[in-house]
C-alpha positions as CSV (number, residue, x, y, z in Angstrom):
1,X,0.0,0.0,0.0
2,X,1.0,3.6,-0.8
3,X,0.6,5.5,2.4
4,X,0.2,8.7,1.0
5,X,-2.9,7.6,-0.5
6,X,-3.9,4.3,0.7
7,X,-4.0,3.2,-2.5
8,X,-1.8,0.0,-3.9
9,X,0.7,0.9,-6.0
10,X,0.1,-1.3,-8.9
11,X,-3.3,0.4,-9.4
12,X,-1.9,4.0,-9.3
13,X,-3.7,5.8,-12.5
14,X,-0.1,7.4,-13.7
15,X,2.5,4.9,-12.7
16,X,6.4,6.2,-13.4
17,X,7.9,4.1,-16.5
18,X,10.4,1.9,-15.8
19,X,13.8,2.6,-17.0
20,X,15.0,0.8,-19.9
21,X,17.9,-2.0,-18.4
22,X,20.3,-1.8,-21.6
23,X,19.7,0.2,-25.0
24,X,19.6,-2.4,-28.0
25,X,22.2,-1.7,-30.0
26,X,22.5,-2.7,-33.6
27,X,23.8,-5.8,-34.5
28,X,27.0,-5.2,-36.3
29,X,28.6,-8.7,-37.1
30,X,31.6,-9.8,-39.4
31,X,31.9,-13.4,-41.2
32,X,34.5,-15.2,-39.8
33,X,36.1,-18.2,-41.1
34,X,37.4,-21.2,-38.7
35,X,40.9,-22.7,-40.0
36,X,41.2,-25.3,-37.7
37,X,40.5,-29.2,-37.9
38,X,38.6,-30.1,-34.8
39,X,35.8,-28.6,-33.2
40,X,36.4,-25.5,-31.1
41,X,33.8,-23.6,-28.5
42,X,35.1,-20.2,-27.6
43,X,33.5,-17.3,-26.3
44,X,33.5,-14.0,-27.3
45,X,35.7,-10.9,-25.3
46,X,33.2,-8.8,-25.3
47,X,29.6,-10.1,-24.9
48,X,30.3,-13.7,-23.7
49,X,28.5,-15.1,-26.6
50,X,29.7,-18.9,-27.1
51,X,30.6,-19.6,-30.6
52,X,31.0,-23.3,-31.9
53,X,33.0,-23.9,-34.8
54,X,34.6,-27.2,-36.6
55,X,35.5,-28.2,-40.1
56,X,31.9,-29.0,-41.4
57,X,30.5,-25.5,-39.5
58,X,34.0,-23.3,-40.5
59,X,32.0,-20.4,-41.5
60,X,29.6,-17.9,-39.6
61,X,28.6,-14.3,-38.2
62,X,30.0,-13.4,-35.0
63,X,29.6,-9.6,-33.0
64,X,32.0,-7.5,-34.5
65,X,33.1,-6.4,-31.0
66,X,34.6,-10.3,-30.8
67,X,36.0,-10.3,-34.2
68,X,39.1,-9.0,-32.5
69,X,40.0,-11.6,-30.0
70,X,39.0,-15.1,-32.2
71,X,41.4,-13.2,-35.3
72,X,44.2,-13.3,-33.1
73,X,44.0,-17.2,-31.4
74,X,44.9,-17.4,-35.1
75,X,42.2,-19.6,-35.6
76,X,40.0,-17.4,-37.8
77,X,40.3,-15.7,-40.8
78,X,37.7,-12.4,-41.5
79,X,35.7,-13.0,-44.8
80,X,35.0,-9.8,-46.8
């Protein structure tokens, strides 16, 4: 209950918006290329996202914020 009105809150007539938790961003991604022969799982830097990659599944779009850190296990190649 609200005290200053005895009134619940759920049922107030103008309730306050709730703040957005995180903006959406755009989704910027880059095609990568895996080079290796068995299967690899490997998460990105920068949003965690887990990525699984092997010979028959070498190719696919991953956040270009990760592109960074799976190019340089020397793993990946970038596919323009």
């Amino acid at each position: 209950m609200n005290e200053q009105n005895d009134v619940p809150a759920a049922y107030r007539a103008n309730p306050a918006p709730l703040p957005e938790s995180q903006p959406k961003r755009p989704a910027v991604v880059s095609h990568l290329v895996y080079r290796g022969k068995g299967t690899v799982i490997i998460a990105g830097t920068c949003f965690r996202r887990v990525y699984v990659f092997s010979p028959k599944e070498s190719e696919q779009w991953v956040d270009t914020e990760d592109v960074g850190a799976l190019v340089n296990t020397g793993l990946f190649l970038i596919r323009r």
